[in-house]
N, C-alpha and C positions, 0 to 999 in steps of 0.2 A: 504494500500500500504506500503511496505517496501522500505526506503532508507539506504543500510547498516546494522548497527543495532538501525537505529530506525523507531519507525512506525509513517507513516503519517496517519491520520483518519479527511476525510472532514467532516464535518456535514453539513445538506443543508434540507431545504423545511421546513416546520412546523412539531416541534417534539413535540407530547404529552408526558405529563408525564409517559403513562408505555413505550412508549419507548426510551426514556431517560434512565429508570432504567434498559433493555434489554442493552442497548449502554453501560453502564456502565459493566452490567457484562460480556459483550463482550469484551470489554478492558481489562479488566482485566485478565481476561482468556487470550488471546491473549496475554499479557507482559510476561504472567508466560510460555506460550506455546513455543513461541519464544525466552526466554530468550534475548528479546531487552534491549538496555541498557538507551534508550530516547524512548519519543512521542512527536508528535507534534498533537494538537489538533485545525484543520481548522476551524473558524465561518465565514466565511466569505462569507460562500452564505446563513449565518441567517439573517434575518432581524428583529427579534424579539426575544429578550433573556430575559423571565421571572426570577424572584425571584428564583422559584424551579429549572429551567435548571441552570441559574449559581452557584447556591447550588451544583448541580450532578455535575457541572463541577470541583468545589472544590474538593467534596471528590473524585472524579476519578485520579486528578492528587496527593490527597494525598494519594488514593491505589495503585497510579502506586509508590507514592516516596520508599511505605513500600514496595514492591515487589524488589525495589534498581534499580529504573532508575530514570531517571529524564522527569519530564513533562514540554511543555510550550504551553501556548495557544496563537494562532497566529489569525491576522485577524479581531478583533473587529472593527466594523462598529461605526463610528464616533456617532450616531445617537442611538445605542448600551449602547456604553460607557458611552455617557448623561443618559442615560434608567439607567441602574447600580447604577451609582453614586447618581442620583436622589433618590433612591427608596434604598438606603444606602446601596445595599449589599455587603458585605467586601469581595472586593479582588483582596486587595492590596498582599497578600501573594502568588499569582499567579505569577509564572513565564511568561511577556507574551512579545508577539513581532508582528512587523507592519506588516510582512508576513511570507511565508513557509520559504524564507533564511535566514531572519535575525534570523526567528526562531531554525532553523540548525545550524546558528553560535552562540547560545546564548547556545544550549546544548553541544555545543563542550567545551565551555569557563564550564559549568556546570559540565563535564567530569570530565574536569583539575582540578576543585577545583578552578576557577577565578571569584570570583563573582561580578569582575569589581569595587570594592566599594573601594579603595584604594585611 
């Protein structure tokens, strides 16, 4: 789905790994096709986020940075975030937000150059 110029992309149901990597190079395609200048990337109907999907979720939002939009992942499931953090996967280098809005205001501020940190 498109909001302006950035794309929304749910994710939802149980994703294996090939298609995780399909979703990725869908995305990708998709930023360059579009010329969007954000994404927002939904987990919020996952209920189970492995090692390797938040791995693809990295490098997705670090192929959208190099293509020159900005990414954020929105929606991690409290239950999620324990899973992550437990099982150490880094990322903290994620841009990310409690849902779809905060996440739309966090790429506008990303836009601007405000990375809030003042």
């Amino acid at each position: 789905m498109r909001i302006g110029d950035t794309l929304l992309v749910a994710l939802q149901g149980d994703l294996d790994d090939t298609t995780v990597i399909r979703i990725e190079e869908q995305l990708t395609r998709e930023v360059s096709h579009t010329a969007a200048t954000g994404m927002l990337i939904d987990v919020s109907r996952l209920s189970v986020v492995d090692s390797f999907i938040a791995r693809v979720l990295a490098r997705i939002v670090a192929m959208v940075r190099l293509l020159g939009a900005h990414a954020a992942v929105v929606g991690i499931q409290p239950a999620v975030a324990i899973t992550l953090v437990e099982l150490g996967v880094p990322m903290g280098h994620l841009d990310t937000a409690l849902n779809a809005e905060q996440g739309l205001a966090l790429l506008d501020r990303l836009r601007r150059g405000d990375t809030g940190t003042e």
